[in-house]
Structures are given as C-alpha cells and as structure tokens.
PARO-971076 format. One record per residue (C-alpha): x, z, y; residue in one letter. Coordinates in steps of 0.02 Angstrom, whole numbers, padded with zeros to 5 digits, always signed. Layout:
XZYa ...
REM end
This chain:
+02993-00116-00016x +02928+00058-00029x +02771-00017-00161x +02918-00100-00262x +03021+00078-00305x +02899+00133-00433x +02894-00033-00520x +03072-00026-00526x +03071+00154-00576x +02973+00088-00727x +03086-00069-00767x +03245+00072-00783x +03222+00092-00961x +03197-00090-00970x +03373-00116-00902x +03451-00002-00992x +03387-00099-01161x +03463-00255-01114x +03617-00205-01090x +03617-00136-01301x +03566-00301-01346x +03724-00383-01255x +03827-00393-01406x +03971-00512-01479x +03916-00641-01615x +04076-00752-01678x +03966-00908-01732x +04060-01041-01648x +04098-01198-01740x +04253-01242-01652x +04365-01183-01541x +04314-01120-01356x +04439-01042-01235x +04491-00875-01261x +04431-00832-01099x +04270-00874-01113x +04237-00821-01290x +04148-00659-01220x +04002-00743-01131x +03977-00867-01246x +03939-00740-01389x +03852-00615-01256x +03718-00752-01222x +03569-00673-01301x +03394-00740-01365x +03355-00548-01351x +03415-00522-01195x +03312-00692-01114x +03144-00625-01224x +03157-00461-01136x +03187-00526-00979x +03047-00668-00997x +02922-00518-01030x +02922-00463-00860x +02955-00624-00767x +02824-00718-00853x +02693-00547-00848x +02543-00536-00745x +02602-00422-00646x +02666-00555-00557x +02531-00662-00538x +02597-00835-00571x +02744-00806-00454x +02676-00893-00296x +02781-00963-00161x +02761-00826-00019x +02647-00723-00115x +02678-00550-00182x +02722-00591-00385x +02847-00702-00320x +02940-00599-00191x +02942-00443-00347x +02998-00576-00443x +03158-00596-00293x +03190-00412-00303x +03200-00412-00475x +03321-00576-00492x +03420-00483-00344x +03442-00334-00442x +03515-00397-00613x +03630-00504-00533x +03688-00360-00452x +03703-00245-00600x +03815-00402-00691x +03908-00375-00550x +03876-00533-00415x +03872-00525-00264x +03806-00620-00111x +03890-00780-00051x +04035-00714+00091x +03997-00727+00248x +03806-00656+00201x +03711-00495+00193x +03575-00522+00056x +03550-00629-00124x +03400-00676-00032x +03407-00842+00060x +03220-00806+00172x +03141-00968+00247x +02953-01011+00312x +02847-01121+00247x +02686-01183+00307x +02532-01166+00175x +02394-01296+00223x +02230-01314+00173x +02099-01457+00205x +01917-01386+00197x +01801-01463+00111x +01692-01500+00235x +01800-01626+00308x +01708-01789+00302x +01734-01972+00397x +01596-02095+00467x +01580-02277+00460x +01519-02337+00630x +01467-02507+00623x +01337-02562+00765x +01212-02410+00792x +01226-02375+00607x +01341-02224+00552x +01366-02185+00369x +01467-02043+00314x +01562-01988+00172x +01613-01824+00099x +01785-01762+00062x +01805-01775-00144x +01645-01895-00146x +01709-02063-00101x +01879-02006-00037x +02029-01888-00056x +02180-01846+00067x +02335-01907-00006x +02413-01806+00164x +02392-01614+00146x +02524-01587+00286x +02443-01663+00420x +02355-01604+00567x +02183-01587+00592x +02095-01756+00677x +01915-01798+00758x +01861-01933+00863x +01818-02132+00828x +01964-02248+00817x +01976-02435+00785x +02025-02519+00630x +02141-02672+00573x +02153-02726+00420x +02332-02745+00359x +02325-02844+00182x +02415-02746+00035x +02508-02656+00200x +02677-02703+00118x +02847-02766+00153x +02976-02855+00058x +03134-02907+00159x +03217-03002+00004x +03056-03099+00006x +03022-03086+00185x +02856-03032+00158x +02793-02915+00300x +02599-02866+00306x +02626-02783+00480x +02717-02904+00570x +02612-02966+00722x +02486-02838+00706x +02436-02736+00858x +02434-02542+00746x +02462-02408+00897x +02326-02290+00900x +02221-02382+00764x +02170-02342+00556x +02257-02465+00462x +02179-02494+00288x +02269-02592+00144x +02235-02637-00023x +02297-02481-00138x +02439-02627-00240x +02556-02748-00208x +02559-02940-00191x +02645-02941-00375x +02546-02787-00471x +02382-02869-00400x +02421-03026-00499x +02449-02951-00670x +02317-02937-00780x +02378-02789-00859x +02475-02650-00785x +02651-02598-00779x +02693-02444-00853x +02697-02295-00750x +02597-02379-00612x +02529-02208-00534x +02700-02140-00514x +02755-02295-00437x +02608-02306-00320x +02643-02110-00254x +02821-02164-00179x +02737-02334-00126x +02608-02264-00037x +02731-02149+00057x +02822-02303+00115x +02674-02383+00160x +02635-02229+00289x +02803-02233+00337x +02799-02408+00420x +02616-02388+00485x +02672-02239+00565x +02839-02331+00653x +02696-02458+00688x +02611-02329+00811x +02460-02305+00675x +02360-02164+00688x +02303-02134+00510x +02297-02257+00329x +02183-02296+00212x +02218-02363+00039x +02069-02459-00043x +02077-02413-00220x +01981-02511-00369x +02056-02345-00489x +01947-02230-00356x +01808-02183-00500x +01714-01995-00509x +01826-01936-00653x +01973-01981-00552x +01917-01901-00406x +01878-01736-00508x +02065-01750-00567x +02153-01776-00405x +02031-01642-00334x +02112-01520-00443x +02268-01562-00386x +02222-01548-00195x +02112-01445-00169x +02238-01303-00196x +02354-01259-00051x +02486-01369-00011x +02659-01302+00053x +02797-01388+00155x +02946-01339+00261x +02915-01305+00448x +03016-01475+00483x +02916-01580+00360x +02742-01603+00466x +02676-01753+00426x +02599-01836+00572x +02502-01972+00504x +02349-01931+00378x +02341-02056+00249x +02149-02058+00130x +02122-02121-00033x +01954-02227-00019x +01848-02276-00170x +01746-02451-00190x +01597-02393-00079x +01685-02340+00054x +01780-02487+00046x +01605-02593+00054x +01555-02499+00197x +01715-02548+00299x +01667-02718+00279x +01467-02715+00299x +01454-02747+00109x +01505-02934+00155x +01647-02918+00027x +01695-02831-00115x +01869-02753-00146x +01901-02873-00295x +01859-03030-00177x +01962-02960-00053x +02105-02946-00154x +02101-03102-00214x +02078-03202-00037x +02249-03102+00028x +02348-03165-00124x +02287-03339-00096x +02304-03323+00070x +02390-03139+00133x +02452-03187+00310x +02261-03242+00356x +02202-03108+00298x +02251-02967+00422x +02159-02957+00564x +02057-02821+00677x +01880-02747+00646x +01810-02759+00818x +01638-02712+00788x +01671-02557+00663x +01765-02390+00711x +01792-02226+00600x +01751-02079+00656x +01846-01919+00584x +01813-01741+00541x +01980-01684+00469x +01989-01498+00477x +02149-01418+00416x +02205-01236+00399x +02389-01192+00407x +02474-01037+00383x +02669-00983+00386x +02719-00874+00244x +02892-00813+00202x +02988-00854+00046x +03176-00838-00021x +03312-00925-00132x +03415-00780-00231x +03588-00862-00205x +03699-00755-00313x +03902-00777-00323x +04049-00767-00451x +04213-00795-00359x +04334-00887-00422x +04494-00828-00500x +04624-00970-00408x +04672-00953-00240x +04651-01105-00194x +04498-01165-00308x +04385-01029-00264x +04339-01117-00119x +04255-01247-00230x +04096-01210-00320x +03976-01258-00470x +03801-01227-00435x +03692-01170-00595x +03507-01163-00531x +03327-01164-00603x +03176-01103-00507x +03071-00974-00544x +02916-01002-00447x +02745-01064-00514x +02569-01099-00462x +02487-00933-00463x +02311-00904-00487x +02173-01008-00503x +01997-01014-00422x +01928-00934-00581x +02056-00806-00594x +02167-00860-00709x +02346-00830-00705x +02473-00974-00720x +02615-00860-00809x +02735-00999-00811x +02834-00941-00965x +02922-01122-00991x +02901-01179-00820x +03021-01122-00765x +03042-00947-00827x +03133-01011-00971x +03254-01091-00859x +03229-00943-00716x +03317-00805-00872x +03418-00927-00930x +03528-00941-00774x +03513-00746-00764x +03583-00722-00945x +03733-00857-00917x +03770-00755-00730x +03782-00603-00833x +03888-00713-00970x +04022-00774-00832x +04030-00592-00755x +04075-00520-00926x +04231-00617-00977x +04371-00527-00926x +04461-00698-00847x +04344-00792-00702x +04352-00997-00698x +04480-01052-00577x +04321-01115-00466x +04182-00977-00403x +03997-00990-00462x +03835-01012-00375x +03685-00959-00442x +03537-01016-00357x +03345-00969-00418x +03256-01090-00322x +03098-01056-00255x +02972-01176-00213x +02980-01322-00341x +02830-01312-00379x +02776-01368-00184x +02899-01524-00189x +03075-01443-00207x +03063-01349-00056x +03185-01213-00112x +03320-01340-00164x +03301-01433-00016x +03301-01291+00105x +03460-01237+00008x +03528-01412+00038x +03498-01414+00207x +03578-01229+00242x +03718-01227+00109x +03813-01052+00065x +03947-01160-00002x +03977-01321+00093x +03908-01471+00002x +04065-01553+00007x +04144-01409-00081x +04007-01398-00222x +04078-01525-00346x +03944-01512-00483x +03750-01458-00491x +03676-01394-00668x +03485-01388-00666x +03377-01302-00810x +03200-01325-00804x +03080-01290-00960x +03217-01257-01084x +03105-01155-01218x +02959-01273-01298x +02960-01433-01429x +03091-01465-01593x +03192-01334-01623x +03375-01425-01594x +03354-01535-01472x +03359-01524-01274x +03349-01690-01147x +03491-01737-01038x +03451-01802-00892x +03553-01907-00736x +03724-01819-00837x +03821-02006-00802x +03719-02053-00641x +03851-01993-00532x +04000-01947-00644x +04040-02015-00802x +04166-01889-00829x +04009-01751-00819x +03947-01829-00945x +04081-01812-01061x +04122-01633-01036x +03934-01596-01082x +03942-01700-01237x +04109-01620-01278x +04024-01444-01227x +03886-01502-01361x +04017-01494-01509x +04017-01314-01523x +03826-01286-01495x +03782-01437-01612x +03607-01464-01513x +03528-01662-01530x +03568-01708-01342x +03441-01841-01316x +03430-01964-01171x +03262-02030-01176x +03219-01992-01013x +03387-02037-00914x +03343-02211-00910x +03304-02224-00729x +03151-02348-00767x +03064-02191-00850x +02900-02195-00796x +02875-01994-00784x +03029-01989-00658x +03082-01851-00726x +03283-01868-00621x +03177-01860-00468x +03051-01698-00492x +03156-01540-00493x +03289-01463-00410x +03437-01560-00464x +03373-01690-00359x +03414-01613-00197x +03582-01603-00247x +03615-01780-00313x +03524-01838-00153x +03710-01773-00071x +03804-01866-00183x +03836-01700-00316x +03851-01743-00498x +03708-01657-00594x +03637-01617-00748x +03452-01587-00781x +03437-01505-00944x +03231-01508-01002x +03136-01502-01162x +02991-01584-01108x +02819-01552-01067x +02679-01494-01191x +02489-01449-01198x +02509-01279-01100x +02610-01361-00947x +02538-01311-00798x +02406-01224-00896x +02364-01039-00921x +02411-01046-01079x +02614-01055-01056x +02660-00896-01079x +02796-00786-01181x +02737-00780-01360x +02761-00982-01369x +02933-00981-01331x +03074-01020-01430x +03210-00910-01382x +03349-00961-01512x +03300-01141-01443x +03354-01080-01263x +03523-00960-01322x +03587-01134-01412x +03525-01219-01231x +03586-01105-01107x +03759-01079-01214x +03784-01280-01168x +03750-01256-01003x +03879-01119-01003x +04010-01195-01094x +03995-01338-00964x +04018-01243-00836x +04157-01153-00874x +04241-01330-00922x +04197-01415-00744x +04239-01220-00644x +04390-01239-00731x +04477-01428-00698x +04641-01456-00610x +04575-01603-00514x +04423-01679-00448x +04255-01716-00558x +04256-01905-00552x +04115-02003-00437x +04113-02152-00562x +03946-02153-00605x +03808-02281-00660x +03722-02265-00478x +03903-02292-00410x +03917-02429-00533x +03773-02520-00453x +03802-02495-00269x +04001-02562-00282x +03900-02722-00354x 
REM end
C-alpha cells in the first residue's frame, strides 16, 4: 500500500476533473422517472474516456489476475466507488472480495514415450501433442492403455463407449469426434467450440471410470494448429484452489496416433472400423504402455472482486438486490513484452459500471431495491471472479433477482449493442430492457442470443455464473474485432458516445427492475423448455 500513495497522489487532480465533467444534459426522448433523471443525464462519455485512460494505461500492465496492474487497478475501482459514495456490502470490512488462485504452468520439456516391445519413441510437448489439462498435476511413470472408441455416451441412444471396459489406473485414448460428426462429410458449424465442452465430458466419465489420464486422437492435429493452440497454452493457466483437475487429458496428432498402434492403422481406418463396428472396437493394448514426463509448476497468488453497494431506499426491498458487473481483468504481458491494455475488453465495460455506480449515487431518491456492483476479476482465466462471487455471495443468491453483465461495450457501428440471454430466464427482463431502449434509441440486436450460436457467447463471461443459479441476466456486448485480445485494443479506438448511449440502457434497466413492486418473472425460454 505504501508504493500505491504516490500514484494516487498523482491521480488527485485526475479526480478532481471528473467530477467538472459530471454535468446534466436533458436529451431524453421520452419520459424517465423524475427520480432518476439525474443519473441518466450525469452518465458521461467524458467521464468513462478519462477514466479508461488510466485503467486501460500501461502502468498497469494488462491488469493481470494476481499481478501488480491488476491489484492498482482494485485500489483504484475501491476508491471511486467510495468518493460516489458506496460503500461495502454490510456485514463486511473492505470493497475488496480477496481469494487465491492457483497459476499453473506446464514446462516445455514435458514429453511422453511410446513403449511398444523394447522400442521407445518419444514425443515433445507442442510437436505431436498439446495438454488440453493445464490444472493438473504433474505425472511420470508407464501405464497401460485401452482403447475406448469415440469414448462417448448417449443414454437416449444407449450408446456407451465405456461400458465393460476395465479403465482404473489405465490411459484411455478415443477418437477426437463423435459417432454422428464422424459420419458427415462436412462439418457442423462451430465444431471446435462444441468439441471443448465434449471433450470435458469425455474426461469426466473416464475419470468416474478410474482412468488415469485421456488421449484424444485428432485428424485436425496439423503444425499450424499446434502453433495456434500453443499460443493459447503455453501462457499460465489460473483456476480456483477447489477446481484441481485430477485427470490430464492430451491432444495427440496423426503420428502419435500411428505410433499407438505400431503404424498397423491409420486414424482414418480406425475411424471408420468403430462406426461400422464401435462396440468391437474397444479393447486393451497389452503389448504397448506410455510412459509420462508431465512436469507442472503451480503457484498461489492472491486476487479480489471490488463488490461495491447502493442500499436500497424501501424497508423491506433493500434486502433484495440487482447485480451490475463487468470485469476488469486482462491478459497482461506477453513473452515479447507487449502489453495487452485491454481498452474494450473489458475496460469499456470495467468504467462503464463505475460511471452508472456514480449515476445511481447521484439521484437524490435510491430504487426501492439496493445495488451491487461487482468488478469481476478473473474472466479472463474462465470466470473465476464470478464464480468465486457465486459461490461466496454478499447478497444471498436467492435475494439477487436480476444480473446485468457488460463486457466490450465500446467497438463496431455506432448505434447498435447485442443483447444477449435477456428472455432466457425472464421474459419480463426482456421487456423492461426493450422498453429501457425507447429512450436511448440504440439498434438492440439479437444475433447472438440464439442459443445454437456457434461462438457461445451466453456461456463466456460473467453473466454466466449467475444464470447458472437460476438469476435472470443480461449480457450486453458489441462484439469482437481485429484488436481482441491483441495489443492493439487500447483507448484511442474507442467509441465513447457508443458506450454513454450503452451504459445509459443498462442504467435505465436497472433502475426499472431495482424498482418493481413484485417479483421479476422466471418465465423464460430455458424455463419454457424444461416444463416440456
């Protein structure tokens, strides 16, 4: 703390200038509550420009989870809020939510052998293979192997690759597809996003099955994808201490896949014999073993959530809360040096939640319901800050009646913002956010809340965590672009009218749900489907 006083020293003036540029603005098209006329005209594109400056500076060095940027990033979050006048969650000491994480590393020179007879042939990591697993634990030794078809199960169907296979203690390798994707000659769409959750499930059941690692056998394994998911994974990986993922599961390419099988076989004639034939084809190698050398580094570093709080101005509905949220980590700094200022993603969204805190605090009349403001941390590891916050609610989940996500909210055409998973959950969400829309006029477009979307958009930020609890959300996102994840997303890109018109939604929203005199509805498409 004592290194951070000068910095803040130095941000004083800062401060002091963005509190001239809250002013009032009478633009609205039709009419908004009286009470919350203030904050809607207070939200500033000047104020979130002169914000984004610092938060998306080099000074803080890509904002990290657990490194320095980030946590100056914290303080600084933690110190507006304060001057709008929040205050912590009661019941709690600090804005800052703290949690571990564990920051894992596989080393390069982790490698695997192909015993087969006296004859040992081994491959590098990022040559013929990747780890899909960067939580695991470290592993040596020789183990034996069963094959285990396209290691999938279907109970409609009643197709089950690992019934009557012996797995405890053994690899299990499977064909990287399944019995119907194998068959098509051309692809669905999407089919690497689809293959990521499969793949998961797959090492889910080998794992119940006693397995001691999995292998997919992948066709798509080729050098230039191996350079790409090698950029991916060879950075440091991050999980919660309770997500320690036992089982190591590789991504083999066709010449590893040879070498399994004594180059009897190749993985296209493989395939093929376990669709014509797929329980015959599942059986033990007794004569070949793998031998591992998975080295692993893992570290615990400290992060934080900066959960910030509005109460509510009814006695009874300040007990209830909406949760606005957006995270304001990124990826830091590459091997070469480069920062990742994360300007869009998700400091667009990160000052956006800041300016519509300060908004609510400013009206002179509070929504009947109090206001959570959460700045996630973490996303950018697999939602670990909005799961953590899930899992150790300052407001009990069954008192949080709606979740408002912004993610990238300042890149692409000018008017226009995508709404995503609004009706999943609550249909009558949805309409208070289209009925929000007729004072901001913005082109709400729902391209990617079809749930079919082959980005999966509903299921990669922080909203997620949320819905996963059965709280109505809304995921407001403008989409990627060429700088995302990218050095090149920084300030002077950003459209800050874009986000006032953006974040002035997501306020008016608010305020509407903060401010019902009964319960947000649960009517929504996913309810729909599992009353059917």
């Amino acid at each position: 703390m004592k290194q951070l006083k000068p910095l803040f020293r130095t941000l004083l003036p800062f401060v002091m200038t963005c509190s001239l540029f809250l002013t009032v603005q009478v633009t609205a098209k039709t009419p908004i509550p009286d009470a919350a006329k203030y904050g809607y005209h207070a939200i500033s594109a000047r104020n979130m420009e002169a914000f984004l400056k610092f938060i998306a500076s080099d000074e803080l060095e890509g904002r990290n989870t657990g490194d320095r940027g980030l946590n100056i990033a914290a303080k600084f979050l933690e110190s507006q809020y304060t001057i709008a006048g929040l205050t912590p969650v009661p019941g709690h000491d600090s804005m800052l939510q703290s949690f571990d994480v564990i920051e894992t590393r596989t080393k390069e020179s982790s490698s695997l052998s192909i015993r087969s007879g006296k004859q040992d042939t081994t491959f590098q990591l990022y040559g013929d293979f990747v780890i899909l697993s960067r939580h695991s634990k470290s592993m040596s030794g020789s183990y034996p192997i069963v094959f285990a078809g396209f290691g999938y199960k279907n109970d409609a169907d009643n197709y089950d690759d690992f019934k009557g296979l012996d797995l405890k203690g053994k690899i299990v390798i499977v064909i990287d597809s399944t019995p119907e994707w194998a068959a098509l000659e051309e692809k669905p769409k999407g089919l690497r996003r689809k293959m990521r959750t499969l793949r998961r499930s797959k090492a889910e059941w080998a794992e119940t099955a006693g397995a001691a690692a999995l292998l997919h056998m992948s066709a798509d394994m080729k050098e230039s994808r191996i350079k790409l998911i090698k950029r991916i994974y060879a950075r440091p990986g991050q999980m919660l201490e309770s997500s320690l993922e036992s089982i190591p599961q590789f991504l083999v390419n066709e010449n590893l896949a040879k070498a399994l099988f004594q180059n009897k076989t190749t993985l296209e004639a493989l395939t093929s014999q376990v669709l014509d034939n797929p329980h015959a084809m599942q059986f033990a190698l007794p004569e070949t073993q793998i031998a591992f050398n998975l080295e692993i580094d893992a570290v615990a570093k400290t992060t934080q959530n900066v959960v910030a709080y509005l109460q509510g101005s009814d006695s009874e509905l300040k007990h209830e809360a909406v949760v606005l949220g957006a995270h304001y980590d990124h990826v830091g700094i590459n091997a070469e040096g480069e920062i990742y200022n994360g300007a869009d993603d998700d400091g667009s969204g990160t000052v956006g939640i800041l300016e519509i805190a300060r908004a609510f605090a400013g009206n002179k009349k509070r929504p009947k319901r109090s206001l959570v403001f959460v700045s996630h941390t973490g996303e950018e590891k697999g939602l670990l800050g909005s799961k953590y916050y899930t899992s150790h609610p300052q407001v009990p989940l069954e008192n949080t009646i709606a979740q408002l996500n912004i993610d990238m909210i300042g890149r692409n055409e000018t008017n226009s913002v995508y709404i995503i998973g609004s009706n999943y959950l609550s249909k009558e969400l949805h309409q208070i956010n289209e009925a929000a829309n007729s004072n901001v006029d913005l082109n709400l477009d729902y391209k990617y809340n079809d749930r079919e979307d082959p980005n999966r958009f509903y299921y990669r930020s922080d909203h997620y965590n949320y819905a996963k609890h059965g709280i109505p959300v809304i995921f407001f996102f403008s989409g990627t672009h060429k700088d995302y994840h990218k050095p090149t997303d920084t300030v002077e890109k950003i459209d800050f009218l874009k986000m006032q018109k953006i974040t002035r939604l997501v306020y008016l929203t608010a305020w509407k749900v903060a401010n019902l005199d009964h319960d947000l509805s649960k009517d929504g498409l996913l309810l729909e489907d599992k009353n059917n």
